[in-house]
Each structure stands twice: as C-alpha cells, then as structure tokens.
Residue, then its C-alpha position, 0 to 999 in steps of 0.5 A: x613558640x607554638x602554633x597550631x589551631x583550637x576551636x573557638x566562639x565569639x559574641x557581641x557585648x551583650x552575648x546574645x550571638x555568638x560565632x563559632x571559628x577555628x583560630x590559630x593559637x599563636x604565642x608571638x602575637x599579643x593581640x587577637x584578630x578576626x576578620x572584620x566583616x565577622x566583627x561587624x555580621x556581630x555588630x561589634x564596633x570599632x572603638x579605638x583605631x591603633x597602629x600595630x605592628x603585623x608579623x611581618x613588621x609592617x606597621x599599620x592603622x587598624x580598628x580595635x573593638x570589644x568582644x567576648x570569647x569562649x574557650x574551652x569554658x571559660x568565658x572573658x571580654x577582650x579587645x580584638x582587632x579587625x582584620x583583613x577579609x579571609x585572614x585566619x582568626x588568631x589568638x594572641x597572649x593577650x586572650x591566653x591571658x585573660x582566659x588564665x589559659x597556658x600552652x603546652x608546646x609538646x601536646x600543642x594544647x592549651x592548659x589551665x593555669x594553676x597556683x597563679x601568682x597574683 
C-alpha cells in the first residue's frame, strides 16, 4: 500500500481546459474521483451512474464520466467519479494503469513501467 500526494491535470474531452490539482495517489483504490463541481466548471458529464463501494465499504450510487489526465507527460482518457464537494481528488490503480504509471513505496513516487508485458 502507498499513500501520498503528486501533481496533476485534468480536461474536458476535447482537451481545450484543463485543471491543475493536487491528488492522492492511493494504490487501494481502483477508481479515480474529483469533486464534482470541478467535473462540471469542465463541462464533463456523467454518462453512467454505478454503485461503488467507498473505503469505508459503504456502497453508494455515484456518476462517472470521461476525462483526460496528465501526469508526469503522459497523457490518457479515463473514467472518473464524481465526488462529494471538498474531498481531495484521488488517483486510483486504474489511472496508474492507463498512464503505464508504477509506484515506488520507498521514494513514494510514481515510476515508468518498463519491459511490460503485453
């Protein structure tokens, strides 16, 4: 497990605004979240709405859109809940994933994946 915090942007489907936040990387989460007003001042919209289990394992109905993320140069479109105003934006596996982003728990950074398997 690592937890700790890197600097991010996200931007509306066609990447003409972006949003620069901090998130918390955290590796027990699957799905990335942002507070859903930032979504919208994007003009992302919710295309699914899915039950999710929170850390807490509380299950809840929530809406999921599209957007595009940058991070440490790379760029990938993900899908990304929206979350209750003034929770900190997270960064789950998933967006780890799509970036071929890996952690490094010692030096709590995030680290090209090299030589991956396909």
């Amino acid at each position: 497990m690592a937890v700790f915090s890197v600097e991010i942007s996200i931007a509306d489907q066609e990447r003409q605004q972006w949003i620069d936040l901090s998130a918390t990387v955290d590796t027990r989460a699957f799905m990335m979240s942002v507070p859903g007003s930032l979504l919208r001042e994007l003009g992302v919209a919710p295309v699914i709405n899915r039950s999710i289990r929170m850390a807490d394992g509380a299950t809840r109905n929530m809406d999921i859109g599209y957007t595009w993320l940058r991070l440490n140069g790379r760029e990938a479109m993900m899908h990304i809940v929206f979350n209750d105003e003034y929770t900190t934006p997270l960064l789950g596996a998933q967006a780890l994933d799509n970036l071929l982003l890996a952690v490094d728990p010692v030096e709590q950074k995030l680290i090209p994946l090299v030589n991956t398997p396909l």
